[in-house]
C-alpha positions in Angstrom: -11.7 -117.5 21.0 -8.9 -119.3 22.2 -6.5 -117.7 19.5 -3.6 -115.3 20.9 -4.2 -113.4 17.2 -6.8 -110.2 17.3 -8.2 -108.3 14.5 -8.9 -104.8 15.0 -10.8 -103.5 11.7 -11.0 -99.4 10.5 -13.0 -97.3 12.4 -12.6 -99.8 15.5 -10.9 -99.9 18.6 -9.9 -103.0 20.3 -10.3 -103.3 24.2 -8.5 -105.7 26.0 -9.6 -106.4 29.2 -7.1 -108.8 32.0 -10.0 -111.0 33.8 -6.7 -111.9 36.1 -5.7 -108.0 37.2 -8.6 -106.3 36.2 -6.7 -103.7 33.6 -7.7 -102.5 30.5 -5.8 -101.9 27.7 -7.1 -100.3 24.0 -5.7 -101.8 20.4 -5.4 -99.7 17.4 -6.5 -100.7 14.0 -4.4 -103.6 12.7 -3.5 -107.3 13.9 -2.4 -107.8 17.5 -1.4 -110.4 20.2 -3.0 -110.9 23.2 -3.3 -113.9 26.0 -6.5 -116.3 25.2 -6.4 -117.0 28.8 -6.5 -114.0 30.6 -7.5 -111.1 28.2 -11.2 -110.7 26.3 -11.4 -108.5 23.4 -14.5 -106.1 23.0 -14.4 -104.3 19.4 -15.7 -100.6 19.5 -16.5 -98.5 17.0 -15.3 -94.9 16.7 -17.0 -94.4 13.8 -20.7 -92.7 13.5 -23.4 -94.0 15.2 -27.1 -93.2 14.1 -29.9 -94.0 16.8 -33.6 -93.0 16.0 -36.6 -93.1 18.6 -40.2 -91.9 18.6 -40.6 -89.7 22.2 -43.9 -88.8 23.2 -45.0 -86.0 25.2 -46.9 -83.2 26.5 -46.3 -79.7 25.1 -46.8 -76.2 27.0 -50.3 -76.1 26.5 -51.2 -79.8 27.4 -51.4 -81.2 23.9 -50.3 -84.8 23.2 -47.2 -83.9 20.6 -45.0 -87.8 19.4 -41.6 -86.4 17.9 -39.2 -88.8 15.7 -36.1 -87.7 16.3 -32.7 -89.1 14.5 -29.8 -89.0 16.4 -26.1 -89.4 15.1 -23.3 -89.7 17.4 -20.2 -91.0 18.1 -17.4 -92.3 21.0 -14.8 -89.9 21.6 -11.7 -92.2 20.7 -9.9 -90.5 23.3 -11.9 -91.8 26.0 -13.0 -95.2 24.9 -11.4 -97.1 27.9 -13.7 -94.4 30.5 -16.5 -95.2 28.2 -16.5 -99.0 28.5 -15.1 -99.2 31.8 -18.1 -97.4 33.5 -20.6 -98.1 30.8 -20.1 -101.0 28.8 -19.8 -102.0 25.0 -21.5 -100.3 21.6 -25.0 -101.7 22.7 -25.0 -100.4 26.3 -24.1 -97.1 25.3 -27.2 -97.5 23.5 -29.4 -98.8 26.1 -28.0 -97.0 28.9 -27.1 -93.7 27.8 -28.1 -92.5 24.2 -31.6 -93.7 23.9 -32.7 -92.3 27.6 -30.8 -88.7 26.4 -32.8 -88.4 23.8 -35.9 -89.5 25.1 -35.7 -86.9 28.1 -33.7 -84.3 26.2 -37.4 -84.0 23.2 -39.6 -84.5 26.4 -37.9 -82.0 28.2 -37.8 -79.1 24.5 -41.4 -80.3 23.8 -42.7 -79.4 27.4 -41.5 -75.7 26.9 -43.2 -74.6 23.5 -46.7 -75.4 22.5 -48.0 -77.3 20.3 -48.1 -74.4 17.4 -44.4 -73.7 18.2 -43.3 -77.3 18.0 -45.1 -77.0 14.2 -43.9 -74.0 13.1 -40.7 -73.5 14.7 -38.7 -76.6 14.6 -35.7 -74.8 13.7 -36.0 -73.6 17.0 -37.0 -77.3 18.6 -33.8 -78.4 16.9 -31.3 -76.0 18.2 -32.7 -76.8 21.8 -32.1 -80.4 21.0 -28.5 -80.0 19.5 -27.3 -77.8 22.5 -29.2 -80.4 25.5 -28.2 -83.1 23.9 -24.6 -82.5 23.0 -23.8 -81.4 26.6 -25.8 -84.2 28.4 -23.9 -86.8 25.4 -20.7 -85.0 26.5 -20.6 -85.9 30.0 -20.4 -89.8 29.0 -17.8 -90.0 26.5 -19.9 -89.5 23.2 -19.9 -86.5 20.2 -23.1 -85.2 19.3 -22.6 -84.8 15.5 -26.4 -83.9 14.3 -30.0 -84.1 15.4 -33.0 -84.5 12.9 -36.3 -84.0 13.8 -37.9 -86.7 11.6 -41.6 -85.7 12.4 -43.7 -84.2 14.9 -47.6 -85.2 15.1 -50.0 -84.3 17.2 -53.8 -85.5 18.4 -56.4 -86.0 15.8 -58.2 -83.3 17.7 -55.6 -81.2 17.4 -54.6 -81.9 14.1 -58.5 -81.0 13.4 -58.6 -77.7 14.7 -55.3 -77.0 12.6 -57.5 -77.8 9.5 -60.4 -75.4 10.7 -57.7 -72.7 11.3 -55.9 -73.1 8.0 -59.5 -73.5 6.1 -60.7 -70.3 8.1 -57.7 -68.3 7.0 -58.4 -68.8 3.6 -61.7 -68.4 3.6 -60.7 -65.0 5.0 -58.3 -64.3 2.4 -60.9 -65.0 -0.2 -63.3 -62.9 1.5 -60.4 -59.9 1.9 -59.3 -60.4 -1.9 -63.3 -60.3 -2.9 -63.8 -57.2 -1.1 -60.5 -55.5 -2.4 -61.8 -56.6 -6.4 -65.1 -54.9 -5.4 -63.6 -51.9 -4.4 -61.5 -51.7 -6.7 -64.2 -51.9 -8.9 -66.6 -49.0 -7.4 -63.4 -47.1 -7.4 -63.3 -47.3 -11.2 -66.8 -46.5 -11.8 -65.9 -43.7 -9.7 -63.1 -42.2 -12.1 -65.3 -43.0 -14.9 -68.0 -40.6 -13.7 -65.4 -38.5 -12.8 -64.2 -38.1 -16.2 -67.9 -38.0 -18.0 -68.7 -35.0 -15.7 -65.5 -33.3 -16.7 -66.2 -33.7 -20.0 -69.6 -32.6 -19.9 -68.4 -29.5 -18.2 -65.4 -29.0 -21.1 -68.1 -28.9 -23.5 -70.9 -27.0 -21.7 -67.9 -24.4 -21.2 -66.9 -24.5 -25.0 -70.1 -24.4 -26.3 -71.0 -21.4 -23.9 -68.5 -19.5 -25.6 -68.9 -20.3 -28.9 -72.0 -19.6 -31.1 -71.1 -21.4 -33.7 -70.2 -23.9 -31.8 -74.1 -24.7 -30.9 -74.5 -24.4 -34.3 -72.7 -27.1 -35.6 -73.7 -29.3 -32.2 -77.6 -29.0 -33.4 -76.7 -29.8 -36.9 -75.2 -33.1 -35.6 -78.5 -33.7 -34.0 -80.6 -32.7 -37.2 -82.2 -34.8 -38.7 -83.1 -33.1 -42.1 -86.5 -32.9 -42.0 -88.0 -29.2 -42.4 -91.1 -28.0 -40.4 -94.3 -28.2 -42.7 -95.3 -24.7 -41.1 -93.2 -21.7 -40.2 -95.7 -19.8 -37.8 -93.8 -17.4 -38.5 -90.6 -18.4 -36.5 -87.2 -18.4 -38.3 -86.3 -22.0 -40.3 -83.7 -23.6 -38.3 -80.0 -23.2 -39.4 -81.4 -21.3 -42.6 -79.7 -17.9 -42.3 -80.0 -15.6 -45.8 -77.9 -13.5 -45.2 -75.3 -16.1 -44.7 
């Protein structure tokens, strides 16, 4: 502590601050001098920062919705002096500002979907979040650079009625697809009949038409066998003169 040598590593900032005046100064990367006396060193980092926090809150329509949200973020490099003048070092901005932002930025999104927004659009939760968040993170020296939405959970009771709703919808689907196979089905028999009849009527028409025709259709249904007695009626198919 007492050594006038200081070490500023990559991706840090040094900030020197004169307990005798009051002043504050910043370091770049590299070694530096500085009075053991009179000056402290903070180290800050200007690299990025990732801070994750479960937020729990009420949606639209009164249910009970905890969101894990991942936050990464970091100091604007430019400002780093502002940032731990009126705030303090990397843990303060922590405490003090980034946690709290994000806690009241999801509480504040959550409260104006409901609960089946917040679970089927969270692309839309997240581009709330980013634009909130970045401005409010603005306004005390830090970048937004992303927002992930880790997980969002709900009641049991809610999460209950979300299995009755899914298990309903496909119990209607199965219903709708059954329905569909059985008309399908009818509809075939339909075309089926369809098609006998026409048949039917192609022959009656042909065989209307044509004598011979009926001929050769009652041959197909002989069976061989001649009557015992004529009764004086003409032998079927047995034409002399033929």
């Amino acid at each position: 502590m007492m050594s006038p040598w200081v070490t500023v590593d990559a991706g840090e900032r040094g900030v020197v601050y004169n307990n005798w005046n009051g002043q504050l100064r910043i370091l770049g990367e590299g070694t530096h001098t500085r009075n053991p006396f009179s000056e402290e060193v903070t180290h800050m980092s200007v690299q990025t920062q990732k801070t994750e926090i479960d937020s729990s809150a009420a949606s639209k329509d009164l249910q009970s919705v905890s969101t894990r949200v991942a936050v990464t973020w970091h100091i604007d490099s430019s400002k780093i002096d502002k940032a731990f003048q009126e705030i303090g070092d990397m843990q303060a901005l922590v405490d003090k500002i980034v946690t709290p932002a994000i806690n009241e930025t999801v509480k504040a999104a959550t409260a104006q979907n409901t609960a089946e927004e917040l679970l089927t659009k969270r692309a839309g939760l997240k581009a709330t979040l980013d634009a909130s968040l970045g401005t409010r993170l603005a306004t005390r020296y830090l970048i937004l650079d992303d927002v992930s939405i880790v997980n969002v959970d709900f009641s049991p009771e809610f999460n209950k009625a979300i299995e009755r709703k899914a298990q309903a919808e496909q119990d209607a689907l199965a219903e709708k697809n059954k329905l569909e196979q059985v008309k399908f089905q009818a509809q075939q028999k339909i075309e089926t009949a369809k098609a006998d009849a026409e048949s039917i009527r192609i022959q009656s028409a042909a065989l209307a038409e044509n004598q011979r025709l009926v001929d050769w259709e009652a041959v197909k249904r002989w069976n061989g066998v001649l009557p015992q007695t004529m009764l004086g009626q003409t032998t079927p198919f047995i034409n002399v003169n033929r």
